[in-house]
TORMIFI-36508 format. One line per field, with one value per residue (C-alpha): y negated, x, z; residue number from 0; residue in three letters; chain. Coordinates in pm, 1 decimal, m for minus. Each point is the difference from the previous one (the first is absolute). Example, Ala and Ser with C-alpha at 12.3 -4.5 7.8 and 13.67 -1.06 7.14 Angstrom:
2
y [450.0  m344.0]
x [1230.0  137.0]
z [780.0  m66.0]
num [0  1]
residu [ala  ser]
chaine [A  A]
END
This chain:
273
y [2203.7  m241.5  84.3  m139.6  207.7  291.6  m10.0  m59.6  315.5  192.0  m90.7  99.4  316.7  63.0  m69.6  238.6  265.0  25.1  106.1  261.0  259.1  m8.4  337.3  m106.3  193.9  m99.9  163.9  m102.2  m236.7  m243.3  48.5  m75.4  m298.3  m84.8  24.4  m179.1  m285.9  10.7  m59.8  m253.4  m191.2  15.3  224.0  159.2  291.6  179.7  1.5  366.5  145.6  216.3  m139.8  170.9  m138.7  m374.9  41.3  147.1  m341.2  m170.4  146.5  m40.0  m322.2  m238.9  117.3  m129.1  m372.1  m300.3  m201.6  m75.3  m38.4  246.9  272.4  167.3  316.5  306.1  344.8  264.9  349.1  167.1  212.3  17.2  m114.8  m244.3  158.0  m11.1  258.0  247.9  m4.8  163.0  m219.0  235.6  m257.6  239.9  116.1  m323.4  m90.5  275.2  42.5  m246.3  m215.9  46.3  m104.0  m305.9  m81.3  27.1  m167.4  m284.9  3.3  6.5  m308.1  m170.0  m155.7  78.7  188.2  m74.2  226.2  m16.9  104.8  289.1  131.2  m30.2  230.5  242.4  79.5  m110.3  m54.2  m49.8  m236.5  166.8  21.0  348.9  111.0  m267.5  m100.5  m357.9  m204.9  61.6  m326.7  m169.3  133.2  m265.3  101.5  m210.9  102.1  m280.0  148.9  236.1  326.7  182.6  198.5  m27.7  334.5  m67.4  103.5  m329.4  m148.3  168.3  21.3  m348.9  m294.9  m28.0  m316.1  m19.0  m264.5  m13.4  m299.1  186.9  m32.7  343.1  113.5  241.4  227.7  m94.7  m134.0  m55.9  m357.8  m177.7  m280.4  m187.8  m103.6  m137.4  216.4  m111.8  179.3  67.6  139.7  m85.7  m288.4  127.5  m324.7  m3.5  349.0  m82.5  m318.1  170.4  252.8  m194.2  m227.1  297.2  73.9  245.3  m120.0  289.5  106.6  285.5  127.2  346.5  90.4  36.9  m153.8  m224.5  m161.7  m44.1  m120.8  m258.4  m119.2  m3.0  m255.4  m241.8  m9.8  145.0  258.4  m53.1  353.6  276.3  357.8  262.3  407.6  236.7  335.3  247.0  155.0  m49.1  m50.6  m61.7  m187.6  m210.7  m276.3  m260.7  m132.3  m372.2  m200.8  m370.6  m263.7  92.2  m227.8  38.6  m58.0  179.2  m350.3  m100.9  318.1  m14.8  184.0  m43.9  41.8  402.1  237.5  357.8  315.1  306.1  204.8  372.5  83.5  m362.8  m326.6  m317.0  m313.3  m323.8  m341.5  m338.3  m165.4  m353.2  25.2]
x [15230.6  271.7  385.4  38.1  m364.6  172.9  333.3  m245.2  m190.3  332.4  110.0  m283.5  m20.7  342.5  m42.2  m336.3  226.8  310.6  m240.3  218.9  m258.0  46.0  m59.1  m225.2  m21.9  m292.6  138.7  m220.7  240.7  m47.5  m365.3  m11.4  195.9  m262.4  m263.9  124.8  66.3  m347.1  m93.7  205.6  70.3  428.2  135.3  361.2  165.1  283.4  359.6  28.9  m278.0  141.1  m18.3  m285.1  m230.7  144.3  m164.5  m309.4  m29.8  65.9  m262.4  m258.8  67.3  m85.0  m350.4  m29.9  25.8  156.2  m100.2  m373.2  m44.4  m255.8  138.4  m154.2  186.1  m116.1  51.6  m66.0  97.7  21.1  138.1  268.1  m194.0  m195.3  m329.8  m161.4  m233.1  m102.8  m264.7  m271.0  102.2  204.9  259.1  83.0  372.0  105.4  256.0  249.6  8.9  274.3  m218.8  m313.7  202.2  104.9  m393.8  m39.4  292.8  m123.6  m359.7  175.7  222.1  m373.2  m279.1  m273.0  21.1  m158.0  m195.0  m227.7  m382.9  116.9  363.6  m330.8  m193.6  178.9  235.8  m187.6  331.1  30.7  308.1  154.8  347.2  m30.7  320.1  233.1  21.3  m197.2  m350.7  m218.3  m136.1  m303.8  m155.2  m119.1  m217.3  m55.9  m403.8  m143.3  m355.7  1.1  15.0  220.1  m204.5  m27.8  152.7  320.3  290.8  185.6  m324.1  75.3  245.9  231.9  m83.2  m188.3  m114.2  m189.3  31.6  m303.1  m190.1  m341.7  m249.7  56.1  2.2  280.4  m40.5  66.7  339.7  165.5  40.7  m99.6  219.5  m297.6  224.1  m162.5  m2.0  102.7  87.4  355.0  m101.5  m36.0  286.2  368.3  96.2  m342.4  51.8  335.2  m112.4  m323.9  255.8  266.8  m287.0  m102.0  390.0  137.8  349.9  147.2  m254.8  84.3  m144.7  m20.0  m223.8  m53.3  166.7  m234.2  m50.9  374.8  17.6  m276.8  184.7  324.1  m171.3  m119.5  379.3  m97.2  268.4  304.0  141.9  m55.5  83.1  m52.8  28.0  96.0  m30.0  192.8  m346.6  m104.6  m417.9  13.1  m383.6  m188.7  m28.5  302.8  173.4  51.1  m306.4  128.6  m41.0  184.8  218.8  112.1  360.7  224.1  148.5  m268.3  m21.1  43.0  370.0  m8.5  300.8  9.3  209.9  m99.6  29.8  m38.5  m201.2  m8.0  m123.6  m164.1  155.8  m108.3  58.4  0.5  m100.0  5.2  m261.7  111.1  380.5]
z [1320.9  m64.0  128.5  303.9  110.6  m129.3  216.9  281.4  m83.8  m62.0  345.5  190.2  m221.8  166.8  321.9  m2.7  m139.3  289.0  262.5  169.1  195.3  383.9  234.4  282.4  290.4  271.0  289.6  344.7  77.8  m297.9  10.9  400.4  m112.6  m267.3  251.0  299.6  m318.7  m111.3  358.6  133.9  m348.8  30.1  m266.5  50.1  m146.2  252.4  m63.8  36.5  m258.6  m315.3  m330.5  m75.7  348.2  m119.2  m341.1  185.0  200.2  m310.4  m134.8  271.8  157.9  m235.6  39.0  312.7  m160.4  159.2  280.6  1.7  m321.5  m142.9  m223.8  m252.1  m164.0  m217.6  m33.7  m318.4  m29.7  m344.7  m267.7  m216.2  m296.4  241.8  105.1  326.4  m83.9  m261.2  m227.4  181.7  330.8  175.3  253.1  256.9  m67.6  m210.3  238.7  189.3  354.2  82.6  m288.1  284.5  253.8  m101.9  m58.5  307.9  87.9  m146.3  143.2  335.1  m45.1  m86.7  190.8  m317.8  m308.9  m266.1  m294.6  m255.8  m13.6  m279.6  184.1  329.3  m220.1  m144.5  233.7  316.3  192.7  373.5  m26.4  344.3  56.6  79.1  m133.8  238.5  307.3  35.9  m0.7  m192.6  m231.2  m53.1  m334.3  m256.8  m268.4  m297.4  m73.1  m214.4  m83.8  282.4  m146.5  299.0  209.6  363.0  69.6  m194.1  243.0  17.8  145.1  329.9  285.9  3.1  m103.4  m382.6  m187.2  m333.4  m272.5  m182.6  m213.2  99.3  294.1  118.4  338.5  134.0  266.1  344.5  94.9  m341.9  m86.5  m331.5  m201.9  m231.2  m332.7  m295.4  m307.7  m415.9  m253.2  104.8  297.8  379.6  64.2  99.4  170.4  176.2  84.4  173.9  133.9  193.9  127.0  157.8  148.7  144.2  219.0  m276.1  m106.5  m177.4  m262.3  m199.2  m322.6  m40.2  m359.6  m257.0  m237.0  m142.6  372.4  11.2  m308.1  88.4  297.5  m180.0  m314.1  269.9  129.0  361.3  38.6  165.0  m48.6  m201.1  69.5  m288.5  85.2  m280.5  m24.4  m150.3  m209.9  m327.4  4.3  m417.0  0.1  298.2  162.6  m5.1  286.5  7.8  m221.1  m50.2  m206.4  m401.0  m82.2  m394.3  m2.0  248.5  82.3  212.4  191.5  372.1  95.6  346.1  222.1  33.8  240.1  m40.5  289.0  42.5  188.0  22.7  m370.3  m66.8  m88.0  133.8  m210.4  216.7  m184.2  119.9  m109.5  121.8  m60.6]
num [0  1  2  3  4  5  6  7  8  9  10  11  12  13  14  15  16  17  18  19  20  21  22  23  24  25  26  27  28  29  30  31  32  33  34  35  36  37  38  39  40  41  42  43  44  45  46  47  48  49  50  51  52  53  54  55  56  57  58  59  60  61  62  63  64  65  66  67  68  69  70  71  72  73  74  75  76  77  78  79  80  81  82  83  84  85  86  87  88  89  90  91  92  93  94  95  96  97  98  99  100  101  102  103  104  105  106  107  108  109  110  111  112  113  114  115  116  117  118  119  120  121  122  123  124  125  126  127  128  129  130  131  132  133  134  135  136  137  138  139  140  141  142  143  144  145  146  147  148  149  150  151  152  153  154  155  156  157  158  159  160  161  162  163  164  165  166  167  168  169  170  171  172  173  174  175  176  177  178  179  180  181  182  183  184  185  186  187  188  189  190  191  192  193  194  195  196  197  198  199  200  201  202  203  204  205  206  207  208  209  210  211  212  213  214  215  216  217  218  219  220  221  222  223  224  225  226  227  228  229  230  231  232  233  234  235  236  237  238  239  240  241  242  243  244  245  246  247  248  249  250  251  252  253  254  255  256  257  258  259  260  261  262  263  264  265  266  267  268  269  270  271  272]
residu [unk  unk  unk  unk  unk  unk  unk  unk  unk  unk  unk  unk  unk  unk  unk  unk  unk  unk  unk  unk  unk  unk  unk  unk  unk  unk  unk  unk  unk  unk  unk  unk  unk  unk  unk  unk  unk  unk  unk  unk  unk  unk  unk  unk  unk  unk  unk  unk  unk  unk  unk  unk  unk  unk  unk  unk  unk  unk  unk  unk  unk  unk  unk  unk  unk  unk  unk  unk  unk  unk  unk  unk  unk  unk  unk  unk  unk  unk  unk  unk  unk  unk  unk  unk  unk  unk  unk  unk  unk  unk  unk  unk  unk  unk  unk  unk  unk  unk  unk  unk  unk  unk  unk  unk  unk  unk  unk  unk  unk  unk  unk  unk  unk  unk  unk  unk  unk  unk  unk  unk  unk  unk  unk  unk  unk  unk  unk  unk  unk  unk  unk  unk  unk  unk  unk  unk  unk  unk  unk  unk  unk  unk  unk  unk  unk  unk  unk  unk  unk  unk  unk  unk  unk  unk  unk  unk  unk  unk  unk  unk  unk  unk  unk  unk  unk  unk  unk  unk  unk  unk  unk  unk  unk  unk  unk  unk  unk  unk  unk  unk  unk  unk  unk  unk  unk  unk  unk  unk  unk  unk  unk  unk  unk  unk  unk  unk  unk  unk  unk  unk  unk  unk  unk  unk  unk  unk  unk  unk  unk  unk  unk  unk  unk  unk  unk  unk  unk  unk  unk  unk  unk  unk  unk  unk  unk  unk  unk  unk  unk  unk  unk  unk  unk  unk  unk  unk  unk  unk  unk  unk  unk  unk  unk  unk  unk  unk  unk  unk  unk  unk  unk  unk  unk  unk  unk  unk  unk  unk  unk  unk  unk  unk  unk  unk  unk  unk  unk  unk  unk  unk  unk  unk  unk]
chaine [A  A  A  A  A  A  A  A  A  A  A  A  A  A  A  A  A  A  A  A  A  A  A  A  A  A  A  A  A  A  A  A  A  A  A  A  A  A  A  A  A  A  A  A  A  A  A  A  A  A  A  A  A  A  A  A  A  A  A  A  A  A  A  A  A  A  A  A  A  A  A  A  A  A  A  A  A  A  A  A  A  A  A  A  A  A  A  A  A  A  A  A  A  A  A  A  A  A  A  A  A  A  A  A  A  A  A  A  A  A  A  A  A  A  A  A  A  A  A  A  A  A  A  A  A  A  A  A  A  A  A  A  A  A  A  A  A  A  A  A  A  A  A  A  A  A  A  A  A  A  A  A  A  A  A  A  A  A  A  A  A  A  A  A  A  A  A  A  A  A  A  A  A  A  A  A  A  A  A  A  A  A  A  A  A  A  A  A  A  A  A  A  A  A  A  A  A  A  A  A  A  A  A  A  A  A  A  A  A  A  A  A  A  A  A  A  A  A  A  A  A  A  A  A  A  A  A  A  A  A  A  A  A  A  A  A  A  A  A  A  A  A  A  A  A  A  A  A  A  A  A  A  A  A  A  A  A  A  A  A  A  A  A  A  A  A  A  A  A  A  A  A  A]
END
């Protein structure tokens, strides 16, 4: 690394570091406000919210993108030392309550979520937004050699599309996306494309990791949100799965703002910035 790569590094390096946490505080207000945004496309924050429901909109309304332009953001919730899981797959209390509620936060802000054939599997998720007032989202499941079963929970109630690279028929009423399969893996960008063809504009990407991280290579995410937890798991599956790079130089440092919520921290990268 020669000097002036160096200074670079050091300033970014600084930046990361003076990211001062904010309190946010979804009171129904702000999240009525989110909702009636999501729905007619004009995003405002009121004049008379506390500090704490301002950094609550800040956190939220980016998600619901600009314009007409599709959107694509991401959301992982983990431990302190950066699991999602623990060894013997056991998800279920990763994230707090408040940590819970801003998944679902998120899913409601979307028009499809998306998760992988394994997160499908092993945790066989309904993808609701159970916990919040709002719409529930189409659920996208990334199945390239169709090992989900038909009975998997996400494959009922709304709205549920499968991206596969096999000839396999789904049960009645869920859609199929055909993508062609290498050795990466199905296409991101093909993924994306199918979707928005199909009248989704704000895509999110729920798990795991390696899906994100997927997603993240091909250069598909606008926005980035990652949950910690105050637990220590020790050994398990990690959180984000990207692309190594071998000198910290060339890592990403995205524009970050980091909240709190209840318990949980929320860290808030701009992908794009």
């Amino acid at each position: 690394m020669n000097q002036h790569e160096r200074i670079q590094a050091d300033d970014r390096s600084a930046a990361s570091a003076d990211m001062p946490v904010a309190a946010a505080t979804v009171t129904d207000r702000v999240w009525d406000a989110l909702l009636a945004a999501r729905s007619s496309g004009t995003a405002r924050a009121s004049t008379v919210w506390s500090a704490g429901e301002r950094a609550a909109w800040e956190l939220y309304a980016p998600l619901l993108g600009q314009g007409d332009r599709p959107f694509v953001f991401a959301q992982i919730g983990q431990s302190l030392d950066g699991r999602v899981a623990t060894v013997d797959g056991d998800a279920a209390d990763v994230s707090g309550t408040e940590g819970l509620k801003h998944l679902h936060r998120c899913r409601a802000l979307a028009d499809c979520v998306i998760v992988g054939a394994n997160t499908a599997i092993q945790d066989n998720p309904r993808l609701t937004v159970r916990l919040v007032k709002g719409d529930n989202p189409a659920r996208v499941v990334i199945d390239p050699r169709g090992r989900l079963g038909d009975d998997a929970a996400l494959m009922t109630g709304e709205r549920c599309l499968v991206v596969q690279a096999c000839e396999r028929e789904r049960p009645p009423g869920v859609e199929t996306l055909k993508v062609a399969s290498s050795a990466d893996g199905l296409d991101p960008v093909s993924i994306v494309t199918g979707l928005i063809e199909r009248g989704f504009r704000r895509v999110m990407i729920e798990g795991g990791g390696i899906t994100i991280g997927h997603f993240m290579d091909a250069d598909l995410v606008d926005r980035l949100h990652v949950g910690i937890s105050p637990l220590i798991i020790g050994a398990g599956p990690p959180g984000l799965t990207t692309n190594p790079v071998s000198l910290l130089a060339q890592a990403k440092r995205p524009r970050a703002h980091v909240y709190g919520l209840g318990g949980d921290i929320v860290i808030d990268c701009d992908l794009k910035a």
